[in-house]
BAFI-3210 file (N, C-alpha, C; in Angstrom, 3 decimals, decimal comma, padded with zeros to 6 digits):
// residues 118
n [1|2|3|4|5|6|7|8|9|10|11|12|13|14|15|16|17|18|19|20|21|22|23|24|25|26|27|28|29|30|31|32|33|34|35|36|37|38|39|40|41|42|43|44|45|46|47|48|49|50|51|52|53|54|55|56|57|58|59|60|61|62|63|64|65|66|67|68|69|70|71|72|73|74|75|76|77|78|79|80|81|82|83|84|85|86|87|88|89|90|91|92|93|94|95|96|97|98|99|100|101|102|103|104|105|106|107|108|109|110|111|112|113|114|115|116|117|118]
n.u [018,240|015,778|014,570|013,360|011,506|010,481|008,383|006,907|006,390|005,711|004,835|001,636|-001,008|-003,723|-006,462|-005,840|-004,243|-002,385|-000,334|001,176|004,440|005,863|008,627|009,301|011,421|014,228|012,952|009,783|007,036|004,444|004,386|004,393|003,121|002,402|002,921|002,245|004,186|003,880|006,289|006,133|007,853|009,564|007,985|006,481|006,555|004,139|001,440|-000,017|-001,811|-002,266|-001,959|-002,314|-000,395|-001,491|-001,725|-003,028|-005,190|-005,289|-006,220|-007,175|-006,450|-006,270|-005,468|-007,658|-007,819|-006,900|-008,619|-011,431|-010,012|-007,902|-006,219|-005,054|-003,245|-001,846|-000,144|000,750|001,395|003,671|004,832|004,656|003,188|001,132|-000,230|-002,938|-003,638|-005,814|-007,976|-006,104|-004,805|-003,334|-002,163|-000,980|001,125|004,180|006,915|006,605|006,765|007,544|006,937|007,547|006,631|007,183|006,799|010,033|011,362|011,277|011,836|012,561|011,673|013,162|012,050|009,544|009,136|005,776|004,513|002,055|000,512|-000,380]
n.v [-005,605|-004,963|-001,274|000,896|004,332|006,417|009,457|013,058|013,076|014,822|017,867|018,120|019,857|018,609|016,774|017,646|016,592|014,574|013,066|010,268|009,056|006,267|004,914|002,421|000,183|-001,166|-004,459|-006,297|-004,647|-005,113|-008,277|-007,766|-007,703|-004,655|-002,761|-000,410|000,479|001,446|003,634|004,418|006,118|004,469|002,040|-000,848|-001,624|-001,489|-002,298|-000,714|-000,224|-002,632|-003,914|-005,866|-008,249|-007,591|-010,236|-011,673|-010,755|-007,951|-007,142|-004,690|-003,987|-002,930|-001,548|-001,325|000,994|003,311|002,786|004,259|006,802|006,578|005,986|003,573|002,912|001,456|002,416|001,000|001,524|003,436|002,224|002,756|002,747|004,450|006,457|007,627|010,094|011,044|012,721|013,453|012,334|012,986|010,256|009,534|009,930|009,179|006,835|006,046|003,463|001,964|-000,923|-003,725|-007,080|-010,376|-013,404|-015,725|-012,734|-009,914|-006,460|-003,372|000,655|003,401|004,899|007,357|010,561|011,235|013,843|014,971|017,622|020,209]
n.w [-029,140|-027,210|-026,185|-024,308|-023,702|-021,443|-022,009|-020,721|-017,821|-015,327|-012,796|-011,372|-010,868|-008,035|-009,889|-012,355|-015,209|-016,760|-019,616|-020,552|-022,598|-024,003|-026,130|-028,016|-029,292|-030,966|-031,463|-032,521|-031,861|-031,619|-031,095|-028,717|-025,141|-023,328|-020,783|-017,826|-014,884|-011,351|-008,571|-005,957|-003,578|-000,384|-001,390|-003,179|-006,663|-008,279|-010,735|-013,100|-015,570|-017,922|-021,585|-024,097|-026,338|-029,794|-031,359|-029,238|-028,488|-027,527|-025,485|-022,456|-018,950|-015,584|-012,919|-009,595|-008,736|-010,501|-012,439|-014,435|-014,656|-015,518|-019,286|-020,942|-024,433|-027,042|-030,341|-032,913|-035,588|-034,627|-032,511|-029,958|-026,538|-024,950|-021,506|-020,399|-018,053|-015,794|-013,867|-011,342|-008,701|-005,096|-004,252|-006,780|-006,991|-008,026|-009,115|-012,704|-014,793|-017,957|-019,449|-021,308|-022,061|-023,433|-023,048|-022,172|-022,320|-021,046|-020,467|-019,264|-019,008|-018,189|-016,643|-015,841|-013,376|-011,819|-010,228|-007,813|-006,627|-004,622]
ca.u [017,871|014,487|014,920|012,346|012,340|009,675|008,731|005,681|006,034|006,090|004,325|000,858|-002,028|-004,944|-007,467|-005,495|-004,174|-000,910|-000,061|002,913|004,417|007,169|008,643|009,768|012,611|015,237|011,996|008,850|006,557|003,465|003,883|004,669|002,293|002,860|002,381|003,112|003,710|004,371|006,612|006,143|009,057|009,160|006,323|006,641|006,322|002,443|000,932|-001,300|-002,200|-001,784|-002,388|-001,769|-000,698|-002,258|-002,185|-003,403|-006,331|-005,476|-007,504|-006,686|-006,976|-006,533|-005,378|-008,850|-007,398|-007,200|-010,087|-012,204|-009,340|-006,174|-006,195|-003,451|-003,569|-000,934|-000,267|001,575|001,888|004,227|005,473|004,556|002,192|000,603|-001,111|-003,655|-004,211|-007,360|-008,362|-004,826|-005,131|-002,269|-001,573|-000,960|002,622|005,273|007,462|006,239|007,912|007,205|007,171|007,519|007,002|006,786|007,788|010,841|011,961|010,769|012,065|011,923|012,259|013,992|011,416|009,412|008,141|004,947|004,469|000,584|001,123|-000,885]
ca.v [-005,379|-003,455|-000,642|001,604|005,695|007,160|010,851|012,886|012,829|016,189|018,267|018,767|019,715|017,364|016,959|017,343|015,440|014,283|012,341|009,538|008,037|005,178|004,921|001,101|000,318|-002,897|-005,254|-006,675|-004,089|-006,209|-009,159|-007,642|-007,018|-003,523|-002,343|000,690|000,245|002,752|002,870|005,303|006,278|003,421|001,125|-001,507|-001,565|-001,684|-002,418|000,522|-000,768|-003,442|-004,012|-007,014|-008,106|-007,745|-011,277|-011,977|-010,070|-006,704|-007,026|-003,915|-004,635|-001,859|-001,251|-000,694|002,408|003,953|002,238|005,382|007,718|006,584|004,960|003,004|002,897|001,442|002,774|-000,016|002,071|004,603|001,891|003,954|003,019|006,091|006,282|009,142|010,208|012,104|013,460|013,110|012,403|012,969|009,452|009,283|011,040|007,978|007,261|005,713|002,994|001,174|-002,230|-004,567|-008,227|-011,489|-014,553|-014,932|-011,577|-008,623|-004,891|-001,882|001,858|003,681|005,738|009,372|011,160|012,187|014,302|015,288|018,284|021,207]
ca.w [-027,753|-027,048|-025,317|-024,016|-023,538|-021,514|-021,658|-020,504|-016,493|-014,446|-011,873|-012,220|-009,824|-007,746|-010,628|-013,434|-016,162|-017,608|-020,613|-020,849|-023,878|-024,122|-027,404|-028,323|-030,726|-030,769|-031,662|-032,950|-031,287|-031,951|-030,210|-027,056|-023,834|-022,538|-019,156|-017,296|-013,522|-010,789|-007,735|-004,856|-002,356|-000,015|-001,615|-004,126|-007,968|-008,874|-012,255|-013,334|-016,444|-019,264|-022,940|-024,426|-027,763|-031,217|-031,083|-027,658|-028,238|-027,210|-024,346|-021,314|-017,537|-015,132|-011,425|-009,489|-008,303|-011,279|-013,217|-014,606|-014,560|-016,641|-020,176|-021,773|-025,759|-027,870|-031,460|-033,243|-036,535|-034,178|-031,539|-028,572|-025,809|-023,839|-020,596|-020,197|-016,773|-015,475|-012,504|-010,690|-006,767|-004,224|-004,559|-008,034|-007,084|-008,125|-010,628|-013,636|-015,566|-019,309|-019,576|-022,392|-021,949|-024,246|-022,499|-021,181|-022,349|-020,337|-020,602|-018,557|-019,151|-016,704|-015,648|-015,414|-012,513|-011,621|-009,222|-008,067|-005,442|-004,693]
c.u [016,761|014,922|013,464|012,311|010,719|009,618|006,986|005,300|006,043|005,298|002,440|-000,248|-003,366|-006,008|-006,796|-004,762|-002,832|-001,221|001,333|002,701|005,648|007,164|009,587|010,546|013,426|014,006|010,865|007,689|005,076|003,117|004,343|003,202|002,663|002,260|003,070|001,952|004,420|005,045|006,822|007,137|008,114|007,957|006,688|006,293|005,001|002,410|-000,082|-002,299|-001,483|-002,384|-001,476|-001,636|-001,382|-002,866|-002,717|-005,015|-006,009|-006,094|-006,166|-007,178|-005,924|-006,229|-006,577|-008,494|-007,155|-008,445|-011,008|-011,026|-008,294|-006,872|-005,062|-004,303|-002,116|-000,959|000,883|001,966|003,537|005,420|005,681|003,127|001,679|-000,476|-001,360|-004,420|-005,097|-007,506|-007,430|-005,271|-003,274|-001,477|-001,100|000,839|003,561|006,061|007,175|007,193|007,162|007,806|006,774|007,618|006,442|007,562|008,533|010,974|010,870|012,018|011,565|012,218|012,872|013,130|011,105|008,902|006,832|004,698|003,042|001,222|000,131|-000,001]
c.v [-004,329|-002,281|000,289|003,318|005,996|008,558|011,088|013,000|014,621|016,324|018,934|018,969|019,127|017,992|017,128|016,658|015,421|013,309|011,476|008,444|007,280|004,695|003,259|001,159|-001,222|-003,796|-005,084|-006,073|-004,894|-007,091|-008,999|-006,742|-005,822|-002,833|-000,972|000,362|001,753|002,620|003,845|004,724|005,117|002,097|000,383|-001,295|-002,045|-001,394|-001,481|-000,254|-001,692|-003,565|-004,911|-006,947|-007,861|-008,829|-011,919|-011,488|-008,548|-006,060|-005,921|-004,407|-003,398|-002,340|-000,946|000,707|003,726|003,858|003,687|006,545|007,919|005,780|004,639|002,852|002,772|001,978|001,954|000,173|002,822|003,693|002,466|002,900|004,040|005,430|007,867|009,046|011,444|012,227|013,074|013,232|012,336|011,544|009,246|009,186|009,395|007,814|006,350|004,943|001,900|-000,189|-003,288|-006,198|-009,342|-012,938|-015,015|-013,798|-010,730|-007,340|-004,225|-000,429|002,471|004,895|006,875|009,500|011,840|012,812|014,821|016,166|019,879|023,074]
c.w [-027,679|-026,070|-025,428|-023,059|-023,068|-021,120|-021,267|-018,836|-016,003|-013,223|-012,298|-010,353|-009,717|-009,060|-011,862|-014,326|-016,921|-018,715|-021,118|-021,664|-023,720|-025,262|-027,217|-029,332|-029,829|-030,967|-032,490|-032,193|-030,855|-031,417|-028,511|-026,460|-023,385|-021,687|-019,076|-015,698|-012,954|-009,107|-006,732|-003,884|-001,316|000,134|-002,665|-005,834|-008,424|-010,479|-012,482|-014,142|-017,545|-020,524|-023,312|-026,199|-028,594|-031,199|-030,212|-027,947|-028,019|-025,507|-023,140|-020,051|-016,480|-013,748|-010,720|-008,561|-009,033|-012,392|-013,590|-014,954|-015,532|-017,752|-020,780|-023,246|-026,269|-029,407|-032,184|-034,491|-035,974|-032,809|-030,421|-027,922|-024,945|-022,515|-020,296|-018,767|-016,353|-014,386|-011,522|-009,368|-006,427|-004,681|-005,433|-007,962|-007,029|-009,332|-011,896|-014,477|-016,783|-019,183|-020,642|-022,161|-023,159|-023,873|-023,285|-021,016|-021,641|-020,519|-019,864|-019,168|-017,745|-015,823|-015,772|-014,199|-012,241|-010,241|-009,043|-006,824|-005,975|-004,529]
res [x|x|x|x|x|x|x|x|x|x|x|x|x|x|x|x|x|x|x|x|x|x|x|x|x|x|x|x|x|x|x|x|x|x|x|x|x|x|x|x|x|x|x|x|x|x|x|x|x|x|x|x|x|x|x|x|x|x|x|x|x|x|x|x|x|x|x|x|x|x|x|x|x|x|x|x|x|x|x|x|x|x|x|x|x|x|x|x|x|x|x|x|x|x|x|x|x|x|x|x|x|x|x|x|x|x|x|x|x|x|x|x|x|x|x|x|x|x]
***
């Protein structure tokens, strides 16, 4: 069973920069797509960013709301994907969740917080 642990969320202030990692285990790290979405108090579950398999290509694709700002990077020696966030805005403030998919199967983590707050 994959399971997925992310750490890395806190309090930070407008303009600056956090760093979140989700460590993978129970699987084949490799052929899975991994996302990290985000889900602000009363607002739905948005896709920040994705990274696709090894095999897929690899190819990233981006929220245009963060586009310029965050990067996702998997390390498939280490089974971690990270998302590096830059110049934090108010909005940013939601909670952050890892996502592992390879059709059917999908995976979630259970979640960090970020908080953006002056």
């Amino acid at each position: 069973q994959v399971q997925l642990v992310e750490s890395g969320g806190g309090l930070v202030q407008p303009g600056g920069s956090l760093r979140l990692s989700c460590a993978f285990s129970g699987g084949i790290f490799s052929i899975y797509g991994m996302a990290w979405y985000r889900q602000a108090p009363g607002k739905q579950r948005d896709l920040v960013a994705h990274i696709r398999s090894i095999s897929s290509g690899g190819r990233i694709d981006y929220a245009d709301s963060v586009k310029g700002r965050f990067t996702i990077s998997r390390d498939n020696a280490k089974n971690t994907v990270n998302l590096q966030m830059n110049s934090l805005k108010l909005e940013d403030t939601a909670v952050y969740y890892c996502n592992a998919k390879n059709w059917p199967q999908e995976y979630w983590g259970q979640g960090t917080q970020v908080t953006v707050s002056s």
